[in-house]
N, C-alpha and C positions, 0 to 999 in steps of 0.2 A: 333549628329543630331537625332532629333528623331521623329517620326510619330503622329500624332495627333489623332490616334487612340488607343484605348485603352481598357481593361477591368480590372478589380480586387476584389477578393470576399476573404471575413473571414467571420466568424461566433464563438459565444461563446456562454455558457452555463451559465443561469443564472437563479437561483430559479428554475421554471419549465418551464421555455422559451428557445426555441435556436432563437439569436439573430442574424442577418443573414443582414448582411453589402455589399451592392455591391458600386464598382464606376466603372464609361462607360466615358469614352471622345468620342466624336465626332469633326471633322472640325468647326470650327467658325474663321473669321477674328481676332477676341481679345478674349479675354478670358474673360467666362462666366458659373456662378456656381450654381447651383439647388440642394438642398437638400430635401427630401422627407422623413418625417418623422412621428412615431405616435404623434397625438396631445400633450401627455403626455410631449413627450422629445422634444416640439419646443424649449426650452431654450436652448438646445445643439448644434442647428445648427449654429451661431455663432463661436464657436471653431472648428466645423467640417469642413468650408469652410477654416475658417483662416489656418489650417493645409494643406490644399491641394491648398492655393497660392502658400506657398510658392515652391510647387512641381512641377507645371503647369506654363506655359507663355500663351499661346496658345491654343484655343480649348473650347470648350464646355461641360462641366464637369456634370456628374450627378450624386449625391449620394443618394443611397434610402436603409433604414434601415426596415428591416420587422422582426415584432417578431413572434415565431411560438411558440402553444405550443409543449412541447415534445413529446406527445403520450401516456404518461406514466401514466396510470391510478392511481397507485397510491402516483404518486407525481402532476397529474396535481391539476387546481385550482379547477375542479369543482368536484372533488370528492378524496378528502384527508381524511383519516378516522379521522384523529387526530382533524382536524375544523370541522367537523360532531359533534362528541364527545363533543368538547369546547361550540358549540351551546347547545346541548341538556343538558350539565348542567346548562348553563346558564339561559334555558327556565324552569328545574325543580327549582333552587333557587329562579325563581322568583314567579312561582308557589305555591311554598313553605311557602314565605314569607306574602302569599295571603289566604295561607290555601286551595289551588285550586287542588285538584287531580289532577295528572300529570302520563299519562302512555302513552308513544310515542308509534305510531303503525309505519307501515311501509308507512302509505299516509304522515304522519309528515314528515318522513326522506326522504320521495321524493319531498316534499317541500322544506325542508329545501337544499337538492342537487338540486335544481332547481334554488333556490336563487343565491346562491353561481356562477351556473355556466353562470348568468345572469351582474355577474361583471365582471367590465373587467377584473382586477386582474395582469395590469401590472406596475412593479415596479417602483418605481420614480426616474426621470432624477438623481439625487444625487446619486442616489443606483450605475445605469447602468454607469456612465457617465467614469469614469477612464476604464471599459474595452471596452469602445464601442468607446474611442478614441487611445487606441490602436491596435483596432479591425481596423479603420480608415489607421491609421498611414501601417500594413499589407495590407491593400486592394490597397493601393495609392503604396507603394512599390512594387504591383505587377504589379498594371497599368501603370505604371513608366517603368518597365523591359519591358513589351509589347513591350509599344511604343518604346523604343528604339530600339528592335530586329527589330521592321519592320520598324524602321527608317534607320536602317542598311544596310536591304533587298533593299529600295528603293533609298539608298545611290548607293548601286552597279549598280540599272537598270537605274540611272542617270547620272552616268558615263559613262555607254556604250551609249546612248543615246548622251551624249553633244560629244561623239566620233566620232558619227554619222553625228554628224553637222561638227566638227571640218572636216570630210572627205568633206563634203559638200562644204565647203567652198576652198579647193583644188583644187578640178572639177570644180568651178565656175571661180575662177582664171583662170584657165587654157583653161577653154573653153570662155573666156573673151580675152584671150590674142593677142595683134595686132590686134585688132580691126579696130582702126584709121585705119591703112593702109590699110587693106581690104577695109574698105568704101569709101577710096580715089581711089585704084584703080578701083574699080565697078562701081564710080562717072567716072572717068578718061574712062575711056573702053563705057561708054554709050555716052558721049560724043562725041567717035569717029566715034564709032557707026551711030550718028547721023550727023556725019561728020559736026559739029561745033570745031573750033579750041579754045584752052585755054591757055592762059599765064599762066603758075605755079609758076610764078614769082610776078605774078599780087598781091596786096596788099590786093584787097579784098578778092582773092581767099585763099592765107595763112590767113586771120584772117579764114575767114569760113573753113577750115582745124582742124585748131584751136580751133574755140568754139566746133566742134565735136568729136575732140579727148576730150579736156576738158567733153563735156557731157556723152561721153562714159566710161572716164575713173571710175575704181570702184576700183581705189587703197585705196583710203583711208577708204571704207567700209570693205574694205577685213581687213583691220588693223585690224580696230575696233571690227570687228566679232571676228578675232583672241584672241584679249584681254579681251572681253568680255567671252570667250569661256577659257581663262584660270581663271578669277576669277573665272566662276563657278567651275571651277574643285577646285579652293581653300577650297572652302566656302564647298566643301560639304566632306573639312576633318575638318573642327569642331565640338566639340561639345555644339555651343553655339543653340541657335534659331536662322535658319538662311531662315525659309520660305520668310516671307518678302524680303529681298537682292536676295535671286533666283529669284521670281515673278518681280521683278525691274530689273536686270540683263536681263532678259529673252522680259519683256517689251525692252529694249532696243534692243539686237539681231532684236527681231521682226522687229522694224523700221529700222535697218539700210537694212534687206531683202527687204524690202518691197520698200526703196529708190532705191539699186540693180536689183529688176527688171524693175523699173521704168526708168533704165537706158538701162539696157539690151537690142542690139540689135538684136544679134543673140538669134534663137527660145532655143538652147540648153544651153544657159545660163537663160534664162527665166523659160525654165524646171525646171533646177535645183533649183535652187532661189524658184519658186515656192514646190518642195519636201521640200525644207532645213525651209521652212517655215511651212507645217505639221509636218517635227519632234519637231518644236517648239512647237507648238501645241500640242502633246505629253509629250511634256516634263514640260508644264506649269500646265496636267491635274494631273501630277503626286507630280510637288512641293504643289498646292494646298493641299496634303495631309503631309505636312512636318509643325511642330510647328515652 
């Protein structure tokens, strides 16, 4: 099981760039991928996404590559003494070949470094492209471990949670229980009360007995709850993606509460039903974060 959240970074060293790779997942219903890249290396993102399908189901996926330079004065681009040098021969031969006196001052060579630091000076997708998809392959492998851990973390608080319910569901039973007959006798007792006499015999009196214990009863929602409340616990020892089936599972809980109260005569069953229906709630805010 694992969390839909996620982060992951590498970075490599290249020429005089550190190359600097992150991936971020967020929550999304299906799965959805952004890559962010300098204009140079848009031919890459193609391989970049196809590499983190196959890693993802779920979620909202964003990869964004930034190149930096190093810092390093004398490896960065705009001032390498050795392409300084290459320039200024190249500007004396041609000088030369013109018969044009050539003596560089130092406003030349602040030209000339001003040129230079006016390109962009980053390497071609072809150069970068084998370490920036292994640089890929590490970032996605960490974001991969992420979310697992706190798919873990959230494996456990949804356990104790559907425990929660499973208890819930106890107390509702129990405080459901003999219902019918309580209603009959309270019916029975008012009656007397009112000193009208009743046949218990009478035909229409047992059916209306009847369709009241039938409307009260909530046996077979108690089942259902119960079953439903064991597949979750199944489902959240896999490691397949199993957000969907909890969100459906959980949909269902829901309505069978919500039929449960609707039956409910007594207030402290309604109570309960009513709690046992905010830890669903609870528990619905927390699968939405599971792939």
């Amino acid at each position: 099981m694992n969390s839909m959240t996620g982060f992951g970074r590498s970075c490599f060293r290249h020429e005089q760039f550190n190359i600097i790779l992150e991936v971020s997942s967020v929550n999304k219903r299906h799965f959805e991928a952004v890559c962010s890249l300098p204009k140079e290396w848009q031919s890459l993102e193609r391989a970049l996404l196809a590499g983190a399908r196959g890693k993802i189901q779920r979620g909202r996926l964003r990869i964004h590559v930034r190149p930096e330079e190093a810092g390093n004065q004398n490896s960065s681009n705009d001032w390498i003494e050795k392409n300084l040098a290459a320039d200024l021969e190249k500007l004396e031969a041609f000088a030369n070949t013109r018969g044009i006196p050539f003596e560089p001052d130092a406003h030349l060579i602040a030209r000339l470094a001003s040129s230079r630091r006016a390109e962009t000076g980053l390497p071609s997708a072809d150069d970068v492209e084998s370490e920036l998809l292994k640089a890929a392959i590490k970032a996605l492998q960490d974001l991969v471990t992420m979310r697992a851990e706190e798919g873990q973390r959230l494996a456990e608080d949804l356990s104790e949670r559907i425990g929660l319910l499973e208890t819930f569901t106890t107390k509702i039973e129990l405080s459901a229980k003999d219902t019918a007959n309580e209603w009959r006798d309270r019916l029975l007792e008012r009656l007397r009360k009112a000193e009208l006499s009743i046949d218990l015999d009478d035909e229409r009196v047992l059916k209306e007995f009847t369709l009241f214990a039938d409307k009260a009863d909530i046996s077979e929602e108690i089942t259902r709850l119960r079953s439903h409340c064991i597949q979750f616990r199944e489902s959240l020892n896999t490691k397949d993606a199993v957000g969907r089936k909890l969100e459906f599972i959980l949909q269902e809980i829901s309505r069978e509460l919500n039929t449960l109260c609707a039956k409910a005569s007594r207030p402290e069953t309604n109570r309960l039903g009513l709690d046992a229906r905010n830890e669903v709630e609870k528990l619905r805010e927390q699968v939405l974060n599971l792939e």
